[in-house]
N, C-alpha and C positions, 0 to 999 in steps of 0.2 A: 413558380408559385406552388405552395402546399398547401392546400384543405383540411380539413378535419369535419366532415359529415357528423353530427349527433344524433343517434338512432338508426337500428338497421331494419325498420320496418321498410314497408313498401314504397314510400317516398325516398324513404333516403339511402333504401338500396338502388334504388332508380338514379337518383341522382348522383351517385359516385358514380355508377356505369357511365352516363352520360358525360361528365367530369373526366373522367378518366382516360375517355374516348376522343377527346379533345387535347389532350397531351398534361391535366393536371394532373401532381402527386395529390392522391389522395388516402388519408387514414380513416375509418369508418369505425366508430365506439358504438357499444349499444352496453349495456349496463346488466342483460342478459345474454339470449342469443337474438337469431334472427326470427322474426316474427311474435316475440314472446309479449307483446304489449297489444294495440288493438283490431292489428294485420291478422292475427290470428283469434281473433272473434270475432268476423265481421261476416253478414250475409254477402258480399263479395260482389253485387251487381253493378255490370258496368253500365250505366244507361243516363239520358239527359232526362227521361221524360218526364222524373218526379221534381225538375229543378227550373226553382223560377225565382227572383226575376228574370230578364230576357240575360240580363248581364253576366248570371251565375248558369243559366242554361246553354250560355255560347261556350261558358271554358265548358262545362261538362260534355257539352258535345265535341269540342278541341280535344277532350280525354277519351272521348270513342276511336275518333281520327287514329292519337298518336296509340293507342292500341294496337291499330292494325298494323301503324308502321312499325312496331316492336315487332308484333308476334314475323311478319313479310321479314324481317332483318332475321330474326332467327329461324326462318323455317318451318321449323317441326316445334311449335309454340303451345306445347300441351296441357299447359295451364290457360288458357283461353276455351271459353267455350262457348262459341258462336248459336244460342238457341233461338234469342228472338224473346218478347215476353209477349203476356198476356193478361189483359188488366178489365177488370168487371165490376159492377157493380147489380146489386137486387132490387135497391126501392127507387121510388121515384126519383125524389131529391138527387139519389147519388147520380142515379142515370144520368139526370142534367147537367150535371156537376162534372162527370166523366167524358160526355160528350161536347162540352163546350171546352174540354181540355184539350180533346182530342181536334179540332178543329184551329185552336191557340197554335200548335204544335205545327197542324198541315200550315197555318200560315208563316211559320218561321220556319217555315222549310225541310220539319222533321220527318222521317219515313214513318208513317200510322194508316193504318189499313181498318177498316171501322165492319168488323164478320158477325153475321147470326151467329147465336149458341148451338145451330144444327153445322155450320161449317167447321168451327172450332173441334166440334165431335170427331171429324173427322184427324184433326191434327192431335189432340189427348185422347184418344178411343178409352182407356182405362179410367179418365175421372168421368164422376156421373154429373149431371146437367140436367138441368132443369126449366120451366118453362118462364120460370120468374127471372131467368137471365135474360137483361135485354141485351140491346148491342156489346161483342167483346170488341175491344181495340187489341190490335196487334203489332209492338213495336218489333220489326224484322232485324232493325240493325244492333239489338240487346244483346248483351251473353253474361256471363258469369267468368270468374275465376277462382281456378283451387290457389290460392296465397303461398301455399308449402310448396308448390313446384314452378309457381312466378319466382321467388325467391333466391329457390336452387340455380335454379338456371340461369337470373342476372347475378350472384355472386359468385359464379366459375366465371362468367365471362369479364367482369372486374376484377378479378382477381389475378386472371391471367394475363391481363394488362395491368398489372402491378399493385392495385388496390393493397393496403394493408388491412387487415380484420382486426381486430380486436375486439369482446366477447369479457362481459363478467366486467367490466371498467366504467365505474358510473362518475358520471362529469359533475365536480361540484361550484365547479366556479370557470367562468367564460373569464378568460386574464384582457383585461383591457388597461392602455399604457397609452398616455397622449392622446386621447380619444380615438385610438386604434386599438383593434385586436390583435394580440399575441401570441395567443393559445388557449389552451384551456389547462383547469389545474383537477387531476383525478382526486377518487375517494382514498388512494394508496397516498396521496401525497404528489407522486408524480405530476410533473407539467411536462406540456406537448408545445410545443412552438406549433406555431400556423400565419401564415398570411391573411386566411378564411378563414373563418367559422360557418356552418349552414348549419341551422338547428332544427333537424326533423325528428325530434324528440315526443310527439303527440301528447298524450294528456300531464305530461310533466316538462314540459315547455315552458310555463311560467318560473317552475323553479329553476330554471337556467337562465332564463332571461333576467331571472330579479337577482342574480348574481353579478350582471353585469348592468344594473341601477336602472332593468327594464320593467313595465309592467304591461303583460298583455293578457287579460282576463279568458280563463276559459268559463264555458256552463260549469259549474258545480255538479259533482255526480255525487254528493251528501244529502239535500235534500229526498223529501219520499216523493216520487215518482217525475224526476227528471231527466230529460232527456235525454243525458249524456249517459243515462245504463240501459243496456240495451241485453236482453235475453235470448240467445239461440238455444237452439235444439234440434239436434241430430236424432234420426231414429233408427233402428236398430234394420237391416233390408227386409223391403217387401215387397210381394209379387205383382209391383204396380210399373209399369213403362209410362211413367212422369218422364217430357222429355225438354221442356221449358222452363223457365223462371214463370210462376205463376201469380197472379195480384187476384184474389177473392177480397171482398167487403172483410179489413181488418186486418188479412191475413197477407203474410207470402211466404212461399214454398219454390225449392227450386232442386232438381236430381245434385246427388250430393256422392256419387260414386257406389258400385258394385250390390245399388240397390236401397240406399239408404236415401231419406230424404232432410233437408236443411227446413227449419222453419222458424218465423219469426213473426210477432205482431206488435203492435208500439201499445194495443188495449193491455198486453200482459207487461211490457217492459214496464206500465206504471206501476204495476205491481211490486217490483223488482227493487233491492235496495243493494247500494254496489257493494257489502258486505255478507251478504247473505249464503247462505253454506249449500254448495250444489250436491253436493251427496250424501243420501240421497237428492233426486233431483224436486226439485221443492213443489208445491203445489201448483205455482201460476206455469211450471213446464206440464204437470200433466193436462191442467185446460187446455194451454196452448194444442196438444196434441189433439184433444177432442175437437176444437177447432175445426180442426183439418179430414178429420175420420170422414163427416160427410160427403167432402168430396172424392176423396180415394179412402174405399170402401174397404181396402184392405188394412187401413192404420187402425180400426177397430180394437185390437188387440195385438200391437208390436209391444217389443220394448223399448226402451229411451236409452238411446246408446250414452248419450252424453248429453250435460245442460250447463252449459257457459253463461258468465257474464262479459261483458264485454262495456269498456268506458271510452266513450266517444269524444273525443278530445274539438269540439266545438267553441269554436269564440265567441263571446257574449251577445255576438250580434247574428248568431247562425251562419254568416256567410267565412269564407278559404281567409289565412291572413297570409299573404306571399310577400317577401321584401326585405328590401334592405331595413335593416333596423336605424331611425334615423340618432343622426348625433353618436355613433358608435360605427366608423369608418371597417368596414370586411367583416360586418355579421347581417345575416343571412336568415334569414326566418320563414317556413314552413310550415302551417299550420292546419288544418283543414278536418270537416270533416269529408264522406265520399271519398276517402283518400285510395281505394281501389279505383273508383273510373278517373281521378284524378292526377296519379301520379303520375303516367308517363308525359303527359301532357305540360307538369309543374316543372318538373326536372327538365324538358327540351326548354322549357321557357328561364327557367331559372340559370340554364347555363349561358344561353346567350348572355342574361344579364350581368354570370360573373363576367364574361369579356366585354363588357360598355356598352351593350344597346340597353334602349327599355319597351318594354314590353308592353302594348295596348293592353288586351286581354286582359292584363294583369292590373291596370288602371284603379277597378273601381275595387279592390281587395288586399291593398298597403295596410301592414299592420300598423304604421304610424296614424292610424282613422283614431287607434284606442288612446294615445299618447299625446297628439297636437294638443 
């Protein structure tokens, strides 16, 4: 059997490894290179605790799991970063709001540790704190990853199990024949023969899918201030020992390497229009940074290394669309957003299902929900 992967982002570099590892040929297209779409603007956190319902919080937590079982398979997994987070809130309201989350969580069984703002001091000694922080919750089993060296590292290892690459080849049409897939047909002209197809193509997913007489809706990233644009900002290093993913009221912040810090808030991403010109870096990046100054006292006066946009390729209904495509026999569809705590989890499930099982988990997130 031969595959043909679409997209070599973080799903679908996950999922050729997986593929591959199982004894299928697989070809892997991405239309750029690796990471160039929304793997490489994403705040990168691997965690369940902001996902609910119960049904979307059990795969994200399955995406914690098969984390750990990547990184233990590789060893020296240095794109994993095991911090833990820390989530707060100031006023009343939120407090309630935080702590009946936080007790949701201990009854489905998630690791949450409920610390005063005098303990926490002890774990962030460098951010400053205040007396209007009531209880912090502390998720222990959180971490982060750098995307550029997850990547690296499962594309040497596909590869050297045979993986083919290809880089710069954008898919303009899924070939379908007898109600089976074929291949796919490129922007050169060129067609691929394939058995499979899996389309881990993220926010242009629909355009491959409506190639082959599919329609699966993503958010719009057109309208002014929707969901699916999302603003980071890097800052230039500073003399602050940030050593967690942190959640302030609005804000998160998480160490970002050699001293620079990652931030991002959804108050400024409304700001944010998915065409807007980041250099210079536009005004809702430097709130964003003010944001943050309060609490690490040293962001007062850095610079803004960089200010990204990033398009969250989400399905109309907010939740992952996993599955086979129905009435279209060996296509495959990957959709999601979360696609950092999600991938390694999507890909172990999605390979059993190219060999004939089905997969609970995956139950209530059939992209035929948008098509029946």
């Amino acid at each position: 059997m031969h595959c043909i992967v679409v997209g070599a982002g973080i799903i679908g570099v996950t999922v050729a490894l997986r593929l591959v590892q199982r004894g299928t040929s697989v070809t892997l297209l991405d239309r750029a290179v690796p990471g160039a779409g929304t793997t490489g603007t994403t705040f990168a956190w691997v965690n369940a605790s902001s996902k609910e319902p119960h049904d979307y919080f059990a795969l994200n937590a399955a995406g914690m799991a098969a984390h750990a079982r990547l990184a233990a398979e590789f060893g020296d997994a240095s794109w994993l970063v095991p911090t833990g987070s820390l989530e707060w809130e100031t006023s009343v309201v939120g407090q309630e709001r935080l702590a009946a989350r936080g007790r949701q969580l201990s009854d489905w069984g998630y690791p949450v540790q409920f610390l005063t703002y005098r303990q926490v001091e002890r774990l962030e000694p460098d951010l400053r704190w205040g007396p209007e922080v009531g209880d912090v919750l502390f998720y222990p089993d959180e971490s982060f990853v750098f995307p550029s060296l997850y990547l690296a590292n499962l594309l040497r290892a596909a590869r050297a199990r045979g993986t083919a690459l290809r880089l710069g080849e954008e898919v303009m049409e899924v070939v379908v024949e007898g109600g089976r897939v074929s291949g796919v047909r490129l922007r050169s002209g060129e067609r691929l023969a394939a058995d499979l197809v899996i389309c881990c193509a993220g926010r242009w997913t629909p355009d491959i899918l409506h190639s082959a007489g599919v329609d699966l809706p993503l958010i719009s990233p057109l309208p002014a201030g929707s969901e699916a644009v999302g603003l980071l900002v890097r800052t230039a290093p500073v003399a602050a020992d940030v050593r967690r993913v942190l959640h302030p009221p609005d804000l998160a912040m998480r160490p970002d390497g050699g001293g620079r810090l990652l931030l991002q808030s959804d108050l400024r991403d409304r700001e944010m229009a998915f065409d807007l010109p980041m250099s210079p870096p536009p005004p809702a990046a430097h709130r964003l940074l003010a944001m943050a100054s309060p609490l690490v006292p040293a962001l007062r006066h850095p610079a803004i290394e960089t200010a990204t946009i990033g398009i969250r390729p989400i399905p109309a209904d907010g939740f992952s669309a996993v599955g086979w495509m129905a009435g279209i026999e060996g296509l495959y569809v990957m959709v999601t957003h979360s696609g950092v705590t999600l991938a390694p989890i999507l890909a172990e499930l999605a390979v059993r299902e190219v060999h004939g099982l089905s997969e609970a988990l995956l139950a209530p997130f059939r992209p035929d929900r948008f098509t029946a």
